[in-house]
C-alpha positions as CSV (number, residue, x, y, z in Angstrom):
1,X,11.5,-24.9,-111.7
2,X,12.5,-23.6,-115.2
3,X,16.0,-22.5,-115.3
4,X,14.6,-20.0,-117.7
5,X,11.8,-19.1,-115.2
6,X,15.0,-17.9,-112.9
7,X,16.1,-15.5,-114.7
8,X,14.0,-12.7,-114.6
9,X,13.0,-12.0,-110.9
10,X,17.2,-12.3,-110.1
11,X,17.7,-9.8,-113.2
12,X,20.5,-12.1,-114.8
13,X,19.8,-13.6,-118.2
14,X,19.5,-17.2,-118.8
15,X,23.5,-17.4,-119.7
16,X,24.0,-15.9,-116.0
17,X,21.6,-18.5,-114.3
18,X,22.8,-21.7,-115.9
19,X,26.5,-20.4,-114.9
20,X,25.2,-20.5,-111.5
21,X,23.5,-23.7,-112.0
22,X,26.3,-25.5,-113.1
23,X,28.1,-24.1,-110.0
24,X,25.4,-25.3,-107.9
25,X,25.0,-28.7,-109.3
26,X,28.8,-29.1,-109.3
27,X,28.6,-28.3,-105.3
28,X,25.6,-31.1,-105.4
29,X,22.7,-28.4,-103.8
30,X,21.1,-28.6,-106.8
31,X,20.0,-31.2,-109.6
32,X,18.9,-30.8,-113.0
33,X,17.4,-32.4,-116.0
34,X,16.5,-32.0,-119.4
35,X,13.1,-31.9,-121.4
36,X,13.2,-30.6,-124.9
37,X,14.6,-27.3,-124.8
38,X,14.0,-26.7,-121.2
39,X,16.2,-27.4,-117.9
40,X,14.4,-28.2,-115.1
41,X,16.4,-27.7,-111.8
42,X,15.7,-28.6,-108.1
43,X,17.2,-28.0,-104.7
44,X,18.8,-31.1,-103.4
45,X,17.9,-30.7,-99.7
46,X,19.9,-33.7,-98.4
47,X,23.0,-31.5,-98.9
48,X,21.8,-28.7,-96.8
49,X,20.2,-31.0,-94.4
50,X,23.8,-32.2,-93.7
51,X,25.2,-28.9,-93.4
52,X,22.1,-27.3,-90.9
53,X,22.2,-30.7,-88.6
54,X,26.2,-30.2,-88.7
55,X,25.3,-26.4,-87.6
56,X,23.0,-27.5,-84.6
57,X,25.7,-29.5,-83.5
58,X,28.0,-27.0,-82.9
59,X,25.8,-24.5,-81.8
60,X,24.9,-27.0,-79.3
61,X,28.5,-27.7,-78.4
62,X,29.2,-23.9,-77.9
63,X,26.4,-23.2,-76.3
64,X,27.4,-26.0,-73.8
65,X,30.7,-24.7,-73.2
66,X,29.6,-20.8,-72.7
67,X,27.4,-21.8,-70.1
68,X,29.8,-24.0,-68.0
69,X,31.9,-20.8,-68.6
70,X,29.5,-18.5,-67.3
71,X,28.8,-20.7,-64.5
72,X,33.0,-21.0,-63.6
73,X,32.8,-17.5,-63.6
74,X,29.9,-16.9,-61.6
75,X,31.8,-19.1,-58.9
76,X,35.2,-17.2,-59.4
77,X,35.4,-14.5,-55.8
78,X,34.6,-10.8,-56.6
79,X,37.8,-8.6,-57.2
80,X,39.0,-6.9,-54.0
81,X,38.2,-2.9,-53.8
82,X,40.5,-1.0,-52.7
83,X,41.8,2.8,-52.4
84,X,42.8,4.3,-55.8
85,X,46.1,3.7,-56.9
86,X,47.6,6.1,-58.6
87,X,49.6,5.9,-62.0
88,X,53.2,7.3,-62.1
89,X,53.7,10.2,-63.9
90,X,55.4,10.5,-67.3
91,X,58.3,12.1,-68.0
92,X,59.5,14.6,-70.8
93,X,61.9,12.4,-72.3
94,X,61.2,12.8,-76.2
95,X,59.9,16.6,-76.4
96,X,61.6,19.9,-76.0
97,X,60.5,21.3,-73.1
98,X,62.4,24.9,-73.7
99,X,61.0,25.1,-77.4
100,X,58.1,23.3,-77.1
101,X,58.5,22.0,-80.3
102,X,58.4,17.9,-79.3
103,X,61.3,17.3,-81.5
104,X,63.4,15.6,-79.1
105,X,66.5,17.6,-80.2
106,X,68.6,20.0,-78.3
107,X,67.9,23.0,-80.7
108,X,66.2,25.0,-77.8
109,X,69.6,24.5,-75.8
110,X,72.6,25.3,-78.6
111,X,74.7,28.4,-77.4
């Protein structure tokens, strides 16, 4: 395709694109050439053929591993119910109880 033919549908001038371009062709996903006055560019799929097959690999991997998790834990013995335990409760250290005020000072108390 055109680098000029780019442009327009992203709504980025031609400067824009062959920025982008460049960039692209730097990274080696994309190749260009020149004929006359126009720049011709195309995908270079190898690149991202790498990259997805390097993808599936891993997905596979992880996938792999979740499932022997999910099997380890399927094995693992249910928790043990029991009667409620109850918290203990919490103490008024920090707040004021004769003001209310939460300050944690002694105001409430001064002669």
């Amino acid at each position: 395709m055109a680098a000029s033919e780019l442009a327009p549908p992203l709504g980025m001038t031609l400067t824009g694109v062959l920025k982008h371009v460049r960039a692209l062709e730097e990274a080696r996903l994309v190749t260009t050439s020149k004929e006359g006055r126009t720049r011709w560019c195309q995908l270079a799929s190898r690149p991202l053929d790498e990259a997805a097959a390097w993808i599936d690999e891993r997905r596979r991997l992880w996938e792999h591993r979740l499932d022997s998790f999910e099997r380890h834990v399927a094995r693992l013995p249910a928790p043990e119910t029991g009667p409620a335990t109850e918290t203990p409760a919490t103490t008024e250290t920090d707040t004021d109880t004769d003001t209310g005020t939460g300050t944690g000072t002694d105001e409430g108390n001064r002669p």
